[in-house]
N, C-alpha and C positions, 0 to 999 in steps of 0.2 A: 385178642382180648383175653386175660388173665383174669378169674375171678375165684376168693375162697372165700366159703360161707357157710356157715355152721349150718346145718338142718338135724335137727331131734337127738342132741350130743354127737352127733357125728359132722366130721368137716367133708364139703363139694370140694373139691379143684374144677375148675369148668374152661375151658380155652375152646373158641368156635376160629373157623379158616375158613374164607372161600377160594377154593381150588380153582387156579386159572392157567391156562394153558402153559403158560409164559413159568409156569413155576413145576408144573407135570413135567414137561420138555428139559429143565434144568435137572431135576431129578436124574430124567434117565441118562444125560450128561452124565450128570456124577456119581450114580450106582453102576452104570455102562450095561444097565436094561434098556435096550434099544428096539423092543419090540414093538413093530407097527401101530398094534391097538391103543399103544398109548401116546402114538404120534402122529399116525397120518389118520387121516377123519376119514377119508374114501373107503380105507383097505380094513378100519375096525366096522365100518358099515356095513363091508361085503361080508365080513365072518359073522352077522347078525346081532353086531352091537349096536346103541344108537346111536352111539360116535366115538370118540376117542376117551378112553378114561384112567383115571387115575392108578398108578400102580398100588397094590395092595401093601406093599410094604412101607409106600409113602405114608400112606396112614396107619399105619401100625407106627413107625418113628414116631409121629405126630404122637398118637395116644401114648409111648414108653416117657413122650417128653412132659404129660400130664403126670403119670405117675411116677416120675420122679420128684416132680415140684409136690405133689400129695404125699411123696414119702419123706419127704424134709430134706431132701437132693439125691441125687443119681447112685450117689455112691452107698447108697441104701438098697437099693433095687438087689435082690436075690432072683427071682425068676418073673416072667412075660408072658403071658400066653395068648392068643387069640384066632376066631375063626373068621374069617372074610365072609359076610352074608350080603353085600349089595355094593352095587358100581358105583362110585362115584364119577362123575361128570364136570368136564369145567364150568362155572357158574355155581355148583353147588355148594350149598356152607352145611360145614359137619360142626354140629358140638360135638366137643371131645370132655368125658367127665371122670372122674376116680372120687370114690367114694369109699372111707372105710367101715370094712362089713363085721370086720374081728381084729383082732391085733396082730401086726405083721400082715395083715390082707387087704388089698382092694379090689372094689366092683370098676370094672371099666368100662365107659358105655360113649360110642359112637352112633349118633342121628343126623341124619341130614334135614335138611329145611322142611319136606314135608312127614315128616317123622317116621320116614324110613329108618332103621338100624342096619347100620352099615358093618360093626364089629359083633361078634357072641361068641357067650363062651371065651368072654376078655378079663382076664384078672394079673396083678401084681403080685410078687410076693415079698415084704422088705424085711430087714433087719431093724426095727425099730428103737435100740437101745444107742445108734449112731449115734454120733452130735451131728445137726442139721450141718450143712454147709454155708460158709457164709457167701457173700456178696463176691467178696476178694477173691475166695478160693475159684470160683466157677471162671477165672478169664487164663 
């Protein structure tokens, strides 16, 4: 879900995911992070997880992909930054938001369902004078 919405002169981006195994597992497929904890449920159990969880930098993607659609497309984005503060788990749904705080800057903010914050210390920094990307260009 894709949502932008003005609050108090400023525009939300807001896009929420629920994390499922099935899409954790393709991850580390495709970044060829193949580390247990984020695959076998036994072996993140025995390192004192509560199960298998999502890699951090799946959700760091996730949130660069909000702030781009908030910077008026990708190729806007100057710099990314963020701190990992809480595990995601499969079943759990993260809102993902960017908010702009100043010009050329956004606030970035990841929560999961029971209003954990999963990212801090998350911000974008864009080039704002771009022209937006259109439709065409992003295929």
């Amino acid at each position: 879900m894709h949502i932008t919405r003005a609050v108090c002169d400023s525009v939300v981006t807001q896009h929420s995911v629920l994390f499922q195994t099935e899409q954790i597992a393709a991850y580390a497929r495709a970044s060829g992070d193949m580390n247990p904890i984020h695959l076998d449920e036994k072996f993140a159990r025995s390192v004192g997880l509560p199960g298998v969880i999502a890699h951090g930098m799946l959700q760091m993607s996730i949130a660069a992909v909000v702030a781009g659609k908030a910077a008026g497309g990708p190729q806007r984005l100057r710099r990314f930054a963020c701190r990992f503060a809480g595990m995601v788990e499969p079943g759990d749904t993260v809102a993902f938001s960017a908010e702009q705080t100043e010009p050329g800057r956004l606030q970035i903010r990841a929560v999961n369902q029971h209003g954990d914050v999963i990212l801090t210390k998350a911000y974008a920094e864009f080039e704002p004078g771009l022209p937006p990307l259109d439709d065409d260009d992003a295929a």
